[in-house]
ZAMARGU-4260 file (C-alpha; in steps of 0.2 Angstrom, whole numbers, plus 5000, padded with zeros to 4 digits):
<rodrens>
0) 5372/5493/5384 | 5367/5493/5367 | 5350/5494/5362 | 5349/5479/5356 | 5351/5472/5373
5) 5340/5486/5377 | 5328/5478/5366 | 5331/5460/5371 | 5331/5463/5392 | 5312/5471/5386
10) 5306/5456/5376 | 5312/5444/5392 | 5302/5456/5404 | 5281/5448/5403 | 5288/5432/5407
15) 5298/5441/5421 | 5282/5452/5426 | 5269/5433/5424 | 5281/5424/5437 | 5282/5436/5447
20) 5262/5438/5446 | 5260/5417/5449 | 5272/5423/5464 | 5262/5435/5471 | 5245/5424/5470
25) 5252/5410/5478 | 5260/5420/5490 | 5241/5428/5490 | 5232/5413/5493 | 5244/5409/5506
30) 5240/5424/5517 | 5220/5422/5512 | 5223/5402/5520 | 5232/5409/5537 | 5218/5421/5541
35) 5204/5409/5537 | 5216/5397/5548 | 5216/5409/5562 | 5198/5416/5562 | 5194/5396/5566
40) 5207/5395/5577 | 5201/5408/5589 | 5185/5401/5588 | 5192/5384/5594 | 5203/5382/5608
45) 5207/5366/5604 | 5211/5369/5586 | 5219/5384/5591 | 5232/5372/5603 | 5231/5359/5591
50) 5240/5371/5575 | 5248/5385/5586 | 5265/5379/5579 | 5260/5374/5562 | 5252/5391/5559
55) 5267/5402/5568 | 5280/5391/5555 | 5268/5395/5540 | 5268/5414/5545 | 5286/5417/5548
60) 5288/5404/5530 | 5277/5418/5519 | 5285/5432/5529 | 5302/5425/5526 | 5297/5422/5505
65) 5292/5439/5505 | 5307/5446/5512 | 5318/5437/5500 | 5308/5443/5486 | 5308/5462/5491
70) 5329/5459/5495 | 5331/5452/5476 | 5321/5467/5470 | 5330/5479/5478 | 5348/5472/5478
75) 5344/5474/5459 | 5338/5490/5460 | 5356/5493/5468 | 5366/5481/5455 | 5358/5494/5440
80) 5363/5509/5450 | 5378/5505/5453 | 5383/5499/5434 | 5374/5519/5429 | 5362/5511/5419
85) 5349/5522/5413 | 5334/5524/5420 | 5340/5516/5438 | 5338/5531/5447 | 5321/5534/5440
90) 5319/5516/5445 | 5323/5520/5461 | 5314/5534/5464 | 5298/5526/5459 | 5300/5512/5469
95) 5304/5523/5485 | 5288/5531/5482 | 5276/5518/5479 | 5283/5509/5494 | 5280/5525/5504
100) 5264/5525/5497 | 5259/5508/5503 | 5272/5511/5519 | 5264/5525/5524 | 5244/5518/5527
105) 5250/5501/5530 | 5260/5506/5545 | 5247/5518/5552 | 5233/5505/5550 | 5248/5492/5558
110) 5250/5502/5575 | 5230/5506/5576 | 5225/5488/5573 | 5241/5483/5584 | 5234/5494/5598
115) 5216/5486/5595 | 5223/5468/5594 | 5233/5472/5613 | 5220/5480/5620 | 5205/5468/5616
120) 5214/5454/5619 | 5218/5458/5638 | 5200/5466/5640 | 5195/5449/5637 | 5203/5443/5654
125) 5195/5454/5668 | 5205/5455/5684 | 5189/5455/5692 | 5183/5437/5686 | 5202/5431/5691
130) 5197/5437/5707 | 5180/5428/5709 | 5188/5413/5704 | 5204/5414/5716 | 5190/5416/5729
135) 5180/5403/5727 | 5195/5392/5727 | 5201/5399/5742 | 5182/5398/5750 | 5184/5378/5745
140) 5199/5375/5753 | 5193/5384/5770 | 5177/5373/5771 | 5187/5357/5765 | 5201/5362/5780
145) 5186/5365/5792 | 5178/5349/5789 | 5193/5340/5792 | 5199/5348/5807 | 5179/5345/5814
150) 5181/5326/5809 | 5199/5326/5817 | 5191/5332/5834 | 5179/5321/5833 | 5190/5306/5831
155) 5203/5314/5845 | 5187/5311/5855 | 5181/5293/5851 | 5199/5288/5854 | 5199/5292/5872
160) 5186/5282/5873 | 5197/5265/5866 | 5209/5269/5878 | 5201/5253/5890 | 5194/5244/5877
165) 5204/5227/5875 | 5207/5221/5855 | 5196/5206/5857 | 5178/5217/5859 | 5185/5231/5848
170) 5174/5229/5834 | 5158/5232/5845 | 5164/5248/5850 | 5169/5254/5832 | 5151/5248/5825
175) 5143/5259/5840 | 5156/5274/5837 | 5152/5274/5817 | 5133/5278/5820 | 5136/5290/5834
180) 5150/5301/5821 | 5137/5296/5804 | 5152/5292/5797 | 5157/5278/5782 | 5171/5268/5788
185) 5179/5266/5807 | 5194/5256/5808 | 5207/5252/5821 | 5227/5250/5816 | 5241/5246/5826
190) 5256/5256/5823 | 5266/5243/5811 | 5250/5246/5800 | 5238/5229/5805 | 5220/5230/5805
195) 5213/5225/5822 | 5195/5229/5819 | 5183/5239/5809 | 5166/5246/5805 | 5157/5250/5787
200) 5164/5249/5772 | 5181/5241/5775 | 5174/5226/5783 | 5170/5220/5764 | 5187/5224/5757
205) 5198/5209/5756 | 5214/5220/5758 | 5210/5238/5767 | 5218/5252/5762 | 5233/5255/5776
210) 5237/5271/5783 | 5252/5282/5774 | 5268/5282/5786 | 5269/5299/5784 | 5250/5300/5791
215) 5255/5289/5806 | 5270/5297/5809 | 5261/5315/5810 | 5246/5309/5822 | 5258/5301/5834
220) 5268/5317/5836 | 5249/5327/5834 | 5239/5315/5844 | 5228/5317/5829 | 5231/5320/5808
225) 5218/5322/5794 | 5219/5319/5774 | 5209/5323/5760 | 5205/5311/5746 | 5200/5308/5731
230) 5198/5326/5724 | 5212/5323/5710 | 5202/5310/5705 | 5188/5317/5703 | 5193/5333/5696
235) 5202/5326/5679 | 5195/5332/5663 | 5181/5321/5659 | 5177/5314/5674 | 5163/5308/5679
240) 5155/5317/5697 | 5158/5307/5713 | 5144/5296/5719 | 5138/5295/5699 | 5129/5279/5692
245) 5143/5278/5677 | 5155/5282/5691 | 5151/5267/5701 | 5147/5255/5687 | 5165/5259/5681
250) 5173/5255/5698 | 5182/5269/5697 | 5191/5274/5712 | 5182/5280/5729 | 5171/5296/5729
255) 5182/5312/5738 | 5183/5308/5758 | 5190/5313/5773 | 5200/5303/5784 | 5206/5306/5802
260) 5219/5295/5809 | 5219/5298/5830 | 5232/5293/5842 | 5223/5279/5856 | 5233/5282/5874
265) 5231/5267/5885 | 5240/5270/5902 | 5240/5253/5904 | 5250/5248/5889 | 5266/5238/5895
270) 5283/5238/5888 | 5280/5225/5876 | 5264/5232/5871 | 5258/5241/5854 | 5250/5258/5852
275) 5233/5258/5843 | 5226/5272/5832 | 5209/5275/5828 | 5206/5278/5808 | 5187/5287/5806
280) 5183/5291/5787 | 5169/5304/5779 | 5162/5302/5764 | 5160/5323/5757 | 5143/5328/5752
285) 5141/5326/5732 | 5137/5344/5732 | 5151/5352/5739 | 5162/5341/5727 | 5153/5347/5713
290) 5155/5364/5718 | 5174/5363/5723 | 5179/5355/5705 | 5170/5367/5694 | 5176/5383/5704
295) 5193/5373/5701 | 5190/5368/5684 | 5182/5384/5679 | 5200/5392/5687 | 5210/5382/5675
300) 5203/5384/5660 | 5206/5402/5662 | 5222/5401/5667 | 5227/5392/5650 | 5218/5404/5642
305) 5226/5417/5650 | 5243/5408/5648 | 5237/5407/5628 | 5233/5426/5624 | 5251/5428/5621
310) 5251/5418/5608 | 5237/5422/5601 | 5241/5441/5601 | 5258/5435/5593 | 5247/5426/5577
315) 5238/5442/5576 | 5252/5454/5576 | 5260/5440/5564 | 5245/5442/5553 | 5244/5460/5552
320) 5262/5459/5548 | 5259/5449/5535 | 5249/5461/5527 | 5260/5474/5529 | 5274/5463/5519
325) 5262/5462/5504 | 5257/5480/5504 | 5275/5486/5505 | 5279/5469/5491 | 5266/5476/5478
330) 5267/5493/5480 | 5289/5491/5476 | 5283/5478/5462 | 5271/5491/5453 | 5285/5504/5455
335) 5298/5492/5446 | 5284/5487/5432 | 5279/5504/5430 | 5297/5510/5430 | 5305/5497/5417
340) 5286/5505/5406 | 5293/5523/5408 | 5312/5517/5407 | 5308/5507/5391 | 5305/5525/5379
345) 5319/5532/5389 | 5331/5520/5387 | 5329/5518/5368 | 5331/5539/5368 | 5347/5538/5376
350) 5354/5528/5366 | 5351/5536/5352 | 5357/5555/5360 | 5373/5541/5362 | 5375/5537/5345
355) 5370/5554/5339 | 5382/5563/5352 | 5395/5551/5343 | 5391/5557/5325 | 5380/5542/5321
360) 5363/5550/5311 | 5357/5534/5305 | 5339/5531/5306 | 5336/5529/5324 | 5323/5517/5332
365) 5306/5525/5338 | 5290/5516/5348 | 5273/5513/5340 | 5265/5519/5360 | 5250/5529/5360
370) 5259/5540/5376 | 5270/5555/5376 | 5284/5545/5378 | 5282/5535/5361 | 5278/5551/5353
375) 5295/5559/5359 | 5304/5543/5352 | 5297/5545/5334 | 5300/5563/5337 | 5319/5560/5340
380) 5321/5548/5324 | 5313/5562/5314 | 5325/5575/5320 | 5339/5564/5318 | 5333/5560/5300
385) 5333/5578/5296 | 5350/5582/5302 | 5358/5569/5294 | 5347/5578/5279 | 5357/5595/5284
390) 5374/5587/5287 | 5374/5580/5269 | 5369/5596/5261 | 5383/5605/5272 | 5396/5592/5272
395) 5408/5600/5260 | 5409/5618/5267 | 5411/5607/5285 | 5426/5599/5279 | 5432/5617/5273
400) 5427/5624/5293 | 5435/5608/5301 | 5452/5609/5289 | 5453/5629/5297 | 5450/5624/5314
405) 5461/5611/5313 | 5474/5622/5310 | 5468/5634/5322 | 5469/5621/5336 | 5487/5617/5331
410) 5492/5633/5334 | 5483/5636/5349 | 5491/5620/5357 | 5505/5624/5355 | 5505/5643/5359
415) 5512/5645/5378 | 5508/5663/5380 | 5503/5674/5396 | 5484/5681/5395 | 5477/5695/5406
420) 5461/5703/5408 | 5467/5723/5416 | 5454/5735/5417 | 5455/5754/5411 | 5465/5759/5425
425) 5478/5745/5424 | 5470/5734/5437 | 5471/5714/5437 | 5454/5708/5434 | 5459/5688/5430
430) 5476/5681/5424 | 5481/5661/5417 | 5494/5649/5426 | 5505/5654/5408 | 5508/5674/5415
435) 5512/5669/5431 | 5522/5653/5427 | 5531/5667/5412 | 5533/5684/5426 | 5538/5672/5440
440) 5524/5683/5452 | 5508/5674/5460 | 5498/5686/5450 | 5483/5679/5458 | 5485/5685/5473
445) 5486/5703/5464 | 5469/5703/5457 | 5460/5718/5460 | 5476/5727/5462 | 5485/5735/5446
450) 5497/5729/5438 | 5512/5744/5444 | 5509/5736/5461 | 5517/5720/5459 | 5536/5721/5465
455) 5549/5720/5449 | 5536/5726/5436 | 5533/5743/5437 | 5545/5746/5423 | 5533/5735/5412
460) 5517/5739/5421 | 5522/5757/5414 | 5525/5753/5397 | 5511/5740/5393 | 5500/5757/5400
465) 5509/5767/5386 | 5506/5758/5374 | 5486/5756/5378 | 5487/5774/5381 | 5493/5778/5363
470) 5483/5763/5357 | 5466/5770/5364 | 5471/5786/5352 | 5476/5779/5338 | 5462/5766/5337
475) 5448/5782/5339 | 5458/5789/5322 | 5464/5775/5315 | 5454/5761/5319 | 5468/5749/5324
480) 5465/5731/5331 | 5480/5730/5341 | 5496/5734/5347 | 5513/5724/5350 | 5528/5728/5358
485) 5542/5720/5366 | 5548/5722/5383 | 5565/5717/5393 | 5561/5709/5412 | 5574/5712/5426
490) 5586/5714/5411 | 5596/5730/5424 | 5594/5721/5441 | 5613/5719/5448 | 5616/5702/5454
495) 5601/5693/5443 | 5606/5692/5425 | 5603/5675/5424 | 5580/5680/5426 | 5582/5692/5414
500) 5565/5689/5403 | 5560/5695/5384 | 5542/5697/5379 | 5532/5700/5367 | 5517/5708/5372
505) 5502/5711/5363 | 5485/5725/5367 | 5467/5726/5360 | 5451/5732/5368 | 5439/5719/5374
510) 5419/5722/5371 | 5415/5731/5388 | 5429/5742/5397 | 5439/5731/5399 | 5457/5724/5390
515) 5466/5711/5383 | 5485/5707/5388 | 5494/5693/5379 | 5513/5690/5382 | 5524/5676/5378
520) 5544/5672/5386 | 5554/5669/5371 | 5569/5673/5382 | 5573/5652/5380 | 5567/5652/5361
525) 5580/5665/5357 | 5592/5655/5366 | 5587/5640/5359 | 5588/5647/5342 | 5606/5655/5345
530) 5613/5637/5351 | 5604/5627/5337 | 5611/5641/5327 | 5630/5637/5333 | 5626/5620/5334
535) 5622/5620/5315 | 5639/5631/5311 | 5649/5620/5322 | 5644/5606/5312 | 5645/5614/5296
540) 5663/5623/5300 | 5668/5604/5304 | 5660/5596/5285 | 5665/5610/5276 | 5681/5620/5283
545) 5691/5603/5289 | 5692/5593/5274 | 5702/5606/5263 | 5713/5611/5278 | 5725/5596/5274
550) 5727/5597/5257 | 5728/5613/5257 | 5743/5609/5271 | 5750/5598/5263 | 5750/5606/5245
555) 5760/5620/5253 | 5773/5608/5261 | 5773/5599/5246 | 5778/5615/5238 | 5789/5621/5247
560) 5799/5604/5245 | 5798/5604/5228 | 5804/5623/5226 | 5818/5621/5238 | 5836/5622/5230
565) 5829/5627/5212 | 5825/5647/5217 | 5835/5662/5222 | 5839/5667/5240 | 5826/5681/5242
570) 5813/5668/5234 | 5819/5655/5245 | 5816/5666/5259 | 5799/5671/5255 | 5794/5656/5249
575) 5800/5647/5267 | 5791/5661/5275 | 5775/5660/5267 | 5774/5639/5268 | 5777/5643/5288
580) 5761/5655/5288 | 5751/5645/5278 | 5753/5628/5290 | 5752/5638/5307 | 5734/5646/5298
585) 5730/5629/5295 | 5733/5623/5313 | 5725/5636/5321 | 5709/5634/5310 | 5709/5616/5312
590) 5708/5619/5331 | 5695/5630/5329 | 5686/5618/5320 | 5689/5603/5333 | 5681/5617/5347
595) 5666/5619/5339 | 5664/5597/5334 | 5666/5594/5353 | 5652/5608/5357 | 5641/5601/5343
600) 5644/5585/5347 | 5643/5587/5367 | 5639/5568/5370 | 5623/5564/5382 | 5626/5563/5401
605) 5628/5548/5410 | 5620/5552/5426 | 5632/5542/5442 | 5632/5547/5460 | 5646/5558/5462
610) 5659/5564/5473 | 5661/5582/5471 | 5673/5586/5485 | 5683/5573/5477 | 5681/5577/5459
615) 5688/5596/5463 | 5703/5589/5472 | 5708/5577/5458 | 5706/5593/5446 | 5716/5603/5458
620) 5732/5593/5455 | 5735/5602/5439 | 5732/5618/5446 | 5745/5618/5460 | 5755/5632/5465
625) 5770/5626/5452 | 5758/5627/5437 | 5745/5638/5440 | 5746/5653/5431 | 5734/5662/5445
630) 5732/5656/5463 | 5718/5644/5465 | 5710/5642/5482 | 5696/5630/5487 | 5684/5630/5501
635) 5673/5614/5500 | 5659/5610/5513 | 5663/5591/5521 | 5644/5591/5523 | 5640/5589/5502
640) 5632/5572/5500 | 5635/5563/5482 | 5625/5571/5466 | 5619/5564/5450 | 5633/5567/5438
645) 5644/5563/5422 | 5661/5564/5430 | 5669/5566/5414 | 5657/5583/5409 | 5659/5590/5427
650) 5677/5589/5425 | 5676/5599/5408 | 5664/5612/5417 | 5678/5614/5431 | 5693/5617/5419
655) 5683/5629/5410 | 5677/5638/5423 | 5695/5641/5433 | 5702/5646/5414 | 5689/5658/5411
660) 5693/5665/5429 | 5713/5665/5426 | 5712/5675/5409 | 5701/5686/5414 | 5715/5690/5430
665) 5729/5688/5418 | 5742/5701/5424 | 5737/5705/5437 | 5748/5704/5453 | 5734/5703/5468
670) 5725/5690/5456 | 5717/5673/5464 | 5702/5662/5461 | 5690/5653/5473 | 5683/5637/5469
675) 5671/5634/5483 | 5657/5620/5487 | 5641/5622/5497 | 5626/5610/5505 | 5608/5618/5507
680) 5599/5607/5519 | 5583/5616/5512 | 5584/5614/5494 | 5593/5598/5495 | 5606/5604/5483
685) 5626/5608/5480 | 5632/5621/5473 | 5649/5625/5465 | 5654/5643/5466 | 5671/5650/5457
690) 5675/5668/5459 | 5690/5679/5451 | 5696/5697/5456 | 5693/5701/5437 | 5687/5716/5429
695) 5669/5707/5428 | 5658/5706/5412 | 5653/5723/5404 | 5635/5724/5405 | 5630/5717/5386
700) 5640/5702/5387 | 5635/5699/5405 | 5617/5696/5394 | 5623/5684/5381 | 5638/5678/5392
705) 5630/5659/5388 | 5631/5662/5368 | 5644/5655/5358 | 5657/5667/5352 | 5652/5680/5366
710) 5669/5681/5374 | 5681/5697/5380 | 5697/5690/5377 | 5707/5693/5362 | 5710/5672/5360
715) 5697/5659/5360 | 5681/5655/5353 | 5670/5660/5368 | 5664/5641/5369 | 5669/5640/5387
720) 5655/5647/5393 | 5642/5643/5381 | 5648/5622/5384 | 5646/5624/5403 | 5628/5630/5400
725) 5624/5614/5388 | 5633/5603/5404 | 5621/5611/5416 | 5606/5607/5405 | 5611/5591/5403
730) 5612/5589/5422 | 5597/5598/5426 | 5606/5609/5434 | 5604/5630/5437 | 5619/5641/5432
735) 5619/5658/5439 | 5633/5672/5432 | 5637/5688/5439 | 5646/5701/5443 | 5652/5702/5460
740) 5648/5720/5470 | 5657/5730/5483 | 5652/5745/5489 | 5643/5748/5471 | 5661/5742/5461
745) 5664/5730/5453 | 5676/5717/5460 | 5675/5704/5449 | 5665/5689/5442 | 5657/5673/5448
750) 5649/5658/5440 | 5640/5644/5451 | 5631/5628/5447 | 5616/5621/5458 | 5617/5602/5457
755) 5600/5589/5462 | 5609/5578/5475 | 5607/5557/5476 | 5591/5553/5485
</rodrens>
């Protein structure tokens, strides 16, 4: 971001900062409403009922706002991180511990007044009161059972005195048995429910109340049933108490009674006649009544308040909550404010260490702020005033120290060298992936060790010490910088000429006791150089050598046939013989020539999956028994798979190679040559091998044997095997030359080529 935006997101952030502020006061207010709700719902049972849910949904409402608003801050927070803008982890880090800060007390204040809020709560409903109260129910219910079971007696009793008493004088007999139980009502029913007689209140009602079948059913398998009435009644909320003026002026239903319904045996009852019960009723006293339906309405009051202390524990702990939320809210609010207030300087000084790290000294922006952090702005556009200052003064000798190193750097890049460190007793103190990659040894795992120690280097290990040896004296008299030698790498190992290595070494002393050891392979440099060399003569041999060859041939014939005839005998002669030599010279120069245009011109390989088997057997045809000048034998492994190459070049390489092997054999009686293929499941690669019974290479062609012009015989140009190297690198392929050993004699020569197969 540039700072521009920088500049821009800061201009946008006081309205950012005022709606969030109107966000928080509402949010405020709305928490200040639910307490005052709540503080005047505890006080109120009613109130408290009446807005339970209302107040639950506006407390999970603000919880929820709150939520969402710390989720957007801190899902910003985590969008800056991740784009690495500055200042987010500073960001972060404040906001972390503000809300710590406000997390920290909130939550200890949170379990203390949670503990509180439990605790009081179920203090407020003592098992011991719960207790009192289940008593005095179950006292109620004892004396209410006991005064119906008396009045049930006493109407089992009365009834056996019915048993004679005929239907017509039955009402006397009632009237007499009301005043001797003191009860309210005596009535006689027969067992379809019809009134026969009665005595007391009933008389004056129009249409009695009958008896429940379930109430009949029970006294004639009991003899004698009771039932309480009128308690439900009374006991509704607001209802007036039995027997009160309001209650009767009302006509509310009858005050709370008891009735006993009794079975009347009458021995003399035929079949055709009806069974009679005897129905007593008792008013209860107004006192017991009152009694009974406030321990009962005292017991469920509390039980709804019992039943409500959940929820009201649940709209505290909601509260407290609450609180928390805006605690933890404000405290990761007033990290982000004062974050983007530190950020602000910050953000403006990073991005002028930006432009500054980028070469941009143009005047820089600074803060007018009274803080630290506006003064290290202004600070920062001063210095970068003053070095833009500096870099004009110094900008011409810069250019002079750039133009150097420039060079410098050139050179360095494209320097492969070896480097290492050796100590003054030749051990290996660090070493670069160029002197391993350049000695073919995993000098690492030599460090500590000297140099003599490593296998295959004791020869150079011997000579590099030489030469600091002499340099040490020489640099004490002399004051010398350095040393440099050359040295030759596996150049005498039988069996290996092919990792012979040349380097040039270099020596100085390092400040300390310690020294430094630079080598560089130009092994493939020389040999690059020879074959751009030969490349350059081929081409030049072929511009500059072949266009007078025919003139001058044909001048010469042209002579010769112009001077025929017209001379002496002798003159004739010489002249005959000297044409002859002069066109023969011409020939063989010309092919000469046409040798070194093919090697110059070796066209680029065309890479095809390959036969090789098959290849060598086509070849083979020309070297059957009838024309082979030397034996040619062939052992090729069924197994090769198919490799990547230019059938036409591999073919040259194999022609060359079995002539190379016949000359060198030529005239000898036990001469053969062995062409031989061979599959490496490990390396996944072919080889072709062909070995003579030659004399071998003596021991400084076997060194330049891939040159051009490095040959033994007395004919050729030595091309052969300076082609089939440039074939190989074409392919990508290794060529290995060597002399072939027997009991430490030499017993002839072998050349072999390591093809990449077709993956």
């Amino acid at each position: 971001m540039s700072l521009k935006g920088h500049v821009s997101s800061l201009k946008s952030s006081p309205a950012f900062r005022w709606s969030v502020g109107v966000g928080v006061g509402i949010m405020a207010a709305l928490g200040l409403v639910l307490l005052f709700l709540l503080t005047q719902a505890t006080g109120n049972r009613e109130l408290y009922e009446r807005n339970y849910v209302l107040l639950f949904g506006l407390n999970v409402a603000v919880a929820g706002l709150l939520l969402l608003v710390i989720s957007w801050i801190v899902l910003r927070l985590i969008l800056r991180l991740r784009k690495g803008k500055f200042g987010s982890r500073l960001l972060v880090k404040l906001a972390a511990i503000f809300a710590l800060v406000g997390l920290l007390p909130g939550m200890m204040i949170y379990v203390v007044s949670y503990q509180f809020v439990s605790r009081s709560i179920e203090s407020w409903f003592d098992v011991k009161v719960e207790g009192a109260l289940d008593a005095g129910l179950n006292l109620g219910r004892v004396t209410l059972d006991t005064l119906a079971t008396e009045l049930g007696n006493k109407t089992r009793a009365a009834a056996g005195q019915l048993t004679q008493t005929p239907d017509a004088s039955a009402g006397l007999a009632l009237e007499r048995l009301r005043e001797q139980l003191a009860v309210s009502d005596v009535v006689l029913w027969t067992a379809s429910g019809q009134m026969i007689a009665s005595a007391g209140d009933s008389r004056y009602s129009l249409k009695p109340e009958r008896p429940p079948a379930q109430l009949l059913r029970s006294a004639r398998n009991q003899r004698v049933a009771t039932q309480i009435e009128g308690l439900d009644e009374v006991a509704l909320p607001g209802a007036e108490p039995p027997g009160s003026a309001a209650s009767l002026a009302a006509g509310s239903a009858t005050p709370p009674r008891i009735k006993a319904l009794a079975l009347i045996s009458n021995p003399n009852v035929g079949l055709l006649g009806e069974i009679r019960f005897l129905q007593v009723t008792e008013v209860l006293p107004a006192s017991l009544v009152a009694n009974a339906i406030a321990v009962q309405e005292a017991n469920r009051e509390y039980q709804e308040r019992a039943l409500a202390r959940g929820g009201l524990r649940k709209m505290y702990i909601g509260t407290l909550t609450l609180s928390l939320f805006l605690a933890v809210f404000g405290a990761v609010l007033l990290a982000v404010l004062l974050g983007n207030q530190l950020a602000r300087p910050l953000l403006v000084l990073a991005e002028g260490v930006r432009q500054v790290a980028q070469g941009d000294l143009t005047p820089k922006a600074a803060l007018q702020g009274k803080d630290e952090l506006g003064g290290l702005t202004r600070s920062f556009a001063d210095m970068t005033q003053q070095l833009a200052d500096a870099r004009g003064a110094v900008q011409k000798s810069m250019d002079q120290v750039d133009a150097a190193r420039a060079n410098l750097q050139t050179i360095l890049d494209n320097l492969t060298a070896g480097v290492m460190v050796l100590d003054l007793k030749g051990r290996i103190q660090t070493s670069n992936p160029g002197a391993t990659r350049i000695l073919r040894v995993p000098l690492a795992a030599y460090h500590g060790r000297s140099l003599s120690d490593i296998p295959g280097l004791q020869v150079f290990a011997q000579g590099v010490q030489a030469q600091f040896d002499a340099y040490f004296g020489e640099n004490q008299l002399h004051d010398v910088e350095h040393w440099q030698q050359s040295f030759e790498l596996n150049a005498a190992q039988p069996g290996a000429p092919d990792n012979a290595i040349t380097l040039i070494a270099r020596g100085a002393k390092m400040p300390g006791s310690e020294c430094l050891l630079v080598f560089d392979d130009v092994s493939e440099m020389v040999s690059a150089q020879r074959a751009q060399a030969w490349g350059e003569v081929a081409r030049r041999l072929a511009h500059e050598i072949k266009n007078p060859l025919t003139p001058i041939q044909l001048s010469a014939e042209r002579l010769e046939m112009k001077l025929t005839g017209k001379v002496a005998e002798p003159e004739q002669i010489l002249l005959t013989k000297s044409v002859k030599t002069i066109v023969d010279q011409v020939d063989a120069m010309k092919r000469l020539v046409n040798e070194f245009r093919d090697y110059a011109r070796l066209p680029a390989a065309e890479l095809k999956p390959v036969d090789l088997n098959a290849l060598v057997n086509d070849v083979m045809q020309l070297y059957a028994s009838e024309n082979a000048v030397v034996p040619v034998d062939t052992e090729l492994d069924p197994a090769c798979p198919p490799i990547k190459a230019d059938s036409q070049q591999i073919r040259q390489v194999i022609h060359n190679l079995l002539q190379n092997a016949q000359d060198a054999q030529e005239g000898r009686v036990d001469g053969r040559v062995l062409l031989k293929t061979e599959y490496s499941e490990t390396s996944k690669r072919v080889r072709l091998t062909v070995r003579d019974k030659g004399t071998g290479f003596p021991e400084h062609i076997l060194k330049r044997a891939f040159e051009p012009y490095v040959t033994t015989k007395v004919k050729g140009t030595g091309l052969g095997l300076a082609v089939v190297k440039k074939i190989a690198d074409e392919h990508g392929a290794r060529v290995d030359i060597s002399n072939r050993l027997v009991d430490g004699v030499v017993q002839g020569a072998q050349v072999s080529l390591s093809f990449a197969v077709v993956t």
